[in-house]
MDTraj code that builds the backbone (N, CA, C; nanometers):
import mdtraj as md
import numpy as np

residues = "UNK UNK UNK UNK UNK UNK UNK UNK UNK UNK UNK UNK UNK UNK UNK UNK UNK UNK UNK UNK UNK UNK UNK UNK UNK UNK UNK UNK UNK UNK UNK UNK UNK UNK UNK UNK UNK UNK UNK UNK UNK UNK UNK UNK UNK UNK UNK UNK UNK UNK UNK UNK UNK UNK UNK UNK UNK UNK UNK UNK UNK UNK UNK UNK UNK UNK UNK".split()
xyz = np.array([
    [0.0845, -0.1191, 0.0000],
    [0.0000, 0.0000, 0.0000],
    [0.0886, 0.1249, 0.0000],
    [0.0734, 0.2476, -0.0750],
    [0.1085, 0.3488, -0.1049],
    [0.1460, 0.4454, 0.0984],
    [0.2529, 0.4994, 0.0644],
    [0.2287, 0.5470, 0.2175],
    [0.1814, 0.6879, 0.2200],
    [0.1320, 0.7343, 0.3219],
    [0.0765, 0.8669, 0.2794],
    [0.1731, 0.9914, 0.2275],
    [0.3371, 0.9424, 0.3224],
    [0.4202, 1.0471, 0.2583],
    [0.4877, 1.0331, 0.0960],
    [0.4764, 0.8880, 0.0554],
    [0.4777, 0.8839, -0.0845],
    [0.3751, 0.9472, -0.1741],
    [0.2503, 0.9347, -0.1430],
    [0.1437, 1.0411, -0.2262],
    [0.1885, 1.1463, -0.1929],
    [0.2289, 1.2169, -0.1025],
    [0.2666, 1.3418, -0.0600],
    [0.3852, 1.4009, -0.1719],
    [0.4400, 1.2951, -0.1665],
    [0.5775, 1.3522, -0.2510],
    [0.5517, 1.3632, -0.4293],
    [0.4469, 1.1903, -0.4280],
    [0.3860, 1.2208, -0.5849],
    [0.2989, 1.3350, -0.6027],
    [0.2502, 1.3467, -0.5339],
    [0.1628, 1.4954, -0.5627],
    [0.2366, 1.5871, -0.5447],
    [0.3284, 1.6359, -0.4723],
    [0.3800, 1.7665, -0.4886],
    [0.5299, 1.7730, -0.6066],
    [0.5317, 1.6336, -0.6640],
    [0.6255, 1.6770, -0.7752],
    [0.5116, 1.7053, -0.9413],
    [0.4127, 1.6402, -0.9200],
    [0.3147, 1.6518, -0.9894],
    [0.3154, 1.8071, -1.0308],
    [0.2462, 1.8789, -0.9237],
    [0.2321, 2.0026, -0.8765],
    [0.3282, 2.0786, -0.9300],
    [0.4900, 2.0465, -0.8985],
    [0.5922, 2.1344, -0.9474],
    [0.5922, 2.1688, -1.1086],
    [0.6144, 2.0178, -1.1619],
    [0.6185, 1.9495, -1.3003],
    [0.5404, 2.0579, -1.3963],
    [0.3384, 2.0377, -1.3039],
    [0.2211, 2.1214, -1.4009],
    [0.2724, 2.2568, -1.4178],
    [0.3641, 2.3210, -1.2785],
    [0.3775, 2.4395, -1.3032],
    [0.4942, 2.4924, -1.4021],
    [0.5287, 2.3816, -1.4144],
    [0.6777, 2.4336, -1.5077],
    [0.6346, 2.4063, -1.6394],
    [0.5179, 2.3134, -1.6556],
    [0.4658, 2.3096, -1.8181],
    [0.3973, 2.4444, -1.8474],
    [0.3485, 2.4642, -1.6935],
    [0.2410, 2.6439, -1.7148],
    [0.3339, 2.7464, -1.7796],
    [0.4782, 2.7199, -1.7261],
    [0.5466, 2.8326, -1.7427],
    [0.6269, 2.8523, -1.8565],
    [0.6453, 2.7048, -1.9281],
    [0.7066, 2.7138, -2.0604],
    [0.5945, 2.7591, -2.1055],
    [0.4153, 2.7238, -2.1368],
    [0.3256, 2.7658, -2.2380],
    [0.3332, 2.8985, -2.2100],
    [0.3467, 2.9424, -2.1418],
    [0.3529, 3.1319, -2.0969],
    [0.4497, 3.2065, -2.1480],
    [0.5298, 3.1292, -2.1833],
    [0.6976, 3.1530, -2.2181],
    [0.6751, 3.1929, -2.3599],
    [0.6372, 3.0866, -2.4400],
    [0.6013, 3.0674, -2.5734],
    [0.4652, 3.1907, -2.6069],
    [0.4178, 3.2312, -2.5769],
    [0.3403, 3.3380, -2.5496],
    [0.3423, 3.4901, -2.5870],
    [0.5057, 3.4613, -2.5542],
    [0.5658, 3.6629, -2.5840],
    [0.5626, 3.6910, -2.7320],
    [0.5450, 3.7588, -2.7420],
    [0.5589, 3.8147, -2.9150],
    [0.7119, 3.7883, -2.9748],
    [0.7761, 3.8635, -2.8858],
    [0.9134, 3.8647, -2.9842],
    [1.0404, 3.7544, -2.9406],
    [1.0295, 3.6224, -2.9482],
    [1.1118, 3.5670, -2.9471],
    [1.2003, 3.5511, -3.0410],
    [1.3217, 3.4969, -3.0094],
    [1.4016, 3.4597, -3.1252],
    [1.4072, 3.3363, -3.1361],
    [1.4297, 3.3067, -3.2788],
    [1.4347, 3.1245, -3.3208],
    [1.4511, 3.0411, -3.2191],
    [1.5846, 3.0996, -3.1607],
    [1.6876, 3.0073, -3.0314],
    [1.6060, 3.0336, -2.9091],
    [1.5379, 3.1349, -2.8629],
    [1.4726, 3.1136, -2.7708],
    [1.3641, 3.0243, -2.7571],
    [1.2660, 3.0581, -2.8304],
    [1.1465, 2.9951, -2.9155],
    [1.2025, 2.8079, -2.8743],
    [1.3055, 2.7508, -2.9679],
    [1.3396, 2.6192, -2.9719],
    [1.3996, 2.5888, -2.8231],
    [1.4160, 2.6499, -2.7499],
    [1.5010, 2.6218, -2.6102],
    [1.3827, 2.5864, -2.5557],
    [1.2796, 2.7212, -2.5274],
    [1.1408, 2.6880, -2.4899],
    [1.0710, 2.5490, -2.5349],
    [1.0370, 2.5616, -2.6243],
    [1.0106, 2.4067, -2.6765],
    [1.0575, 2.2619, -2.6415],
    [1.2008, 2.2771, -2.5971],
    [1.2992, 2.1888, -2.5777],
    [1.2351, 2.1517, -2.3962],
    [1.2224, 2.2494, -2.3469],
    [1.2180, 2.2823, -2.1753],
    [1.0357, 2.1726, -2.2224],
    [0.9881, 2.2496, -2.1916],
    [0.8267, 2.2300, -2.2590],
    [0.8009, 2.0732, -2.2766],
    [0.8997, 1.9937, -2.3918],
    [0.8675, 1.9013, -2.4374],
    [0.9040, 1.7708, -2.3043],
    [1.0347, 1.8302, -2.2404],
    [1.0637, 1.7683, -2.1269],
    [0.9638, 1.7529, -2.0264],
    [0.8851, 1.8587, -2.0184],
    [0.8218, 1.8464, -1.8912],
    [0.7214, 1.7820, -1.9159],
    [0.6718, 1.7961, -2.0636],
    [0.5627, 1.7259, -2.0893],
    [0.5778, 1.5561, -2.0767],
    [0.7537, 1.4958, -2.0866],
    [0.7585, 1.3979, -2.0702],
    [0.7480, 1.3359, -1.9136],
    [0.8091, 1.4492, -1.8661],
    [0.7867, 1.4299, -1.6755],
    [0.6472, 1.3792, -1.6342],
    [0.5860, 1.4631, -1.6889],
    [0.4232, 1.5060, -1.6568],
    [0.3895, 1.3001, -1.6808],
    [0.3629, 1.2365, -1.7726],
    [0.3600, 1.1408, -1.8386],
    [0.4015, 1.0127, -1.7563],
    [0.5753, 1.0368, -1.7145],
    [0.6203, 0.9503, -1.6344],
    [0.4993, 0.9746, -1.4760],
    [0.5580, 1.0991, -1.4392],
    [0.4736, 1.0979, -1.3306],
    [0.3167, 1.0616, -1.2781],
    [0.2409, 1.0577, -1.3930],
    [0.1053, 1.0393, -1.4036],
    [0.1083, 0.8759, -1.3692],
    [0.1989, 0.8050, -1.4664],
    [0.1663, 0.6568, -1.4626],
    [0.2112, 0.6458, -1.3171],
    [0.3375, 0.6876, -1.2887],
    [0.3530, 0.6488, -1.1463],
    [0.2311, 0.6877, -0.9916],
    [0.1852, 0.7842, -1.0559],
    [0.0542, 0.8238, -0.9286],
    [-0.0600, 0.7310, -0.9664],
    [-0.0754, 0.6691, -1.0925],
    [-0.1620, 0.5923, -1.1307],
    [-0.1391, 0.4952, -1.0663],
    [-0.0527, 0.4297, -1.0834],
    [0.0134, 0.2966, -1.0147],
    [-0.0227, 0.2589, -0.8420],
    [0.0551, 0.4018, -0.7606],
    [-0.0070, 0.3949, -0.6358],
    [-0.1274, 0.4258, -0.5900],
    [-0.1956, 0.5512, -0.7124],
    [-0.3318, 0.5599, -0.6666],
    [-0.4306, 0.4261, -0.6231],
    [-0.3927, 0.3334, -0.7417],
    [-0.4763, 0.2282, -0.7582],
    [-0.4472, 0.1507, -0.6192],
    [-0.3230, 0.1540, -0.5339],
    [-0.3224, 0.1310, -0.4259],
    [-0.3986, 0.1486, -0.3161],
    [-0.4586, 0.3083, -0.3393],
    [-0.4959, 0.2970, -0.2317],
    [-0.6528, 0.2762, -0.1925],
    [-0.6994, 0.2683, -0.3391],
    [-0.8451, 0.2433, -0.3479],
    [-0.8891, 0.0760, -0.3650],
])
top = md.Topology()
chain = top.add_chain()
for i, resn in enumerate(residues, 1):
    res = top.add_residue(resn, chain, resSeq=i)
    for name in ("N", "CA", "C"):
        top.add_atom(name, md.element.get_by_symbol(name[0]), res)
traj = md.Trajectory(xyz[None], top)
């Protein structure tokens, strides 16, 4: 069974993760980027989106624990 400080920790990297995807789409947002910024952003972005992904299956995994 999942312990409560392990949900604790999956949820608050969850939490970090959503906010750093918030902050690349916000990023991408400004009018005047340059190419290299633009693709760095993207680069950041695509990562987190992979975090996001890993992390989901893993809260999936223990969620199902605890129900």
């Amino acid at each position: 069974m999942a312990s409560h400080k392990m949900m604790t920790v999956l949820f608050d990297e969850l939490e970090q993760e959503c906010l750093n995807t918030v902050k690349y789409i916000e990023a991408l947002k400004v009018i005047r980027l340059s190419k290299n910024q633009k693709e760095d952003i993207l680069g950041e972005l695509s990562a987190a989106i992979t975090h996001l992904r890993i992390q989901t299956e893993q809260f999936d995994k223990h969620f199902e624990e605890l129900t």
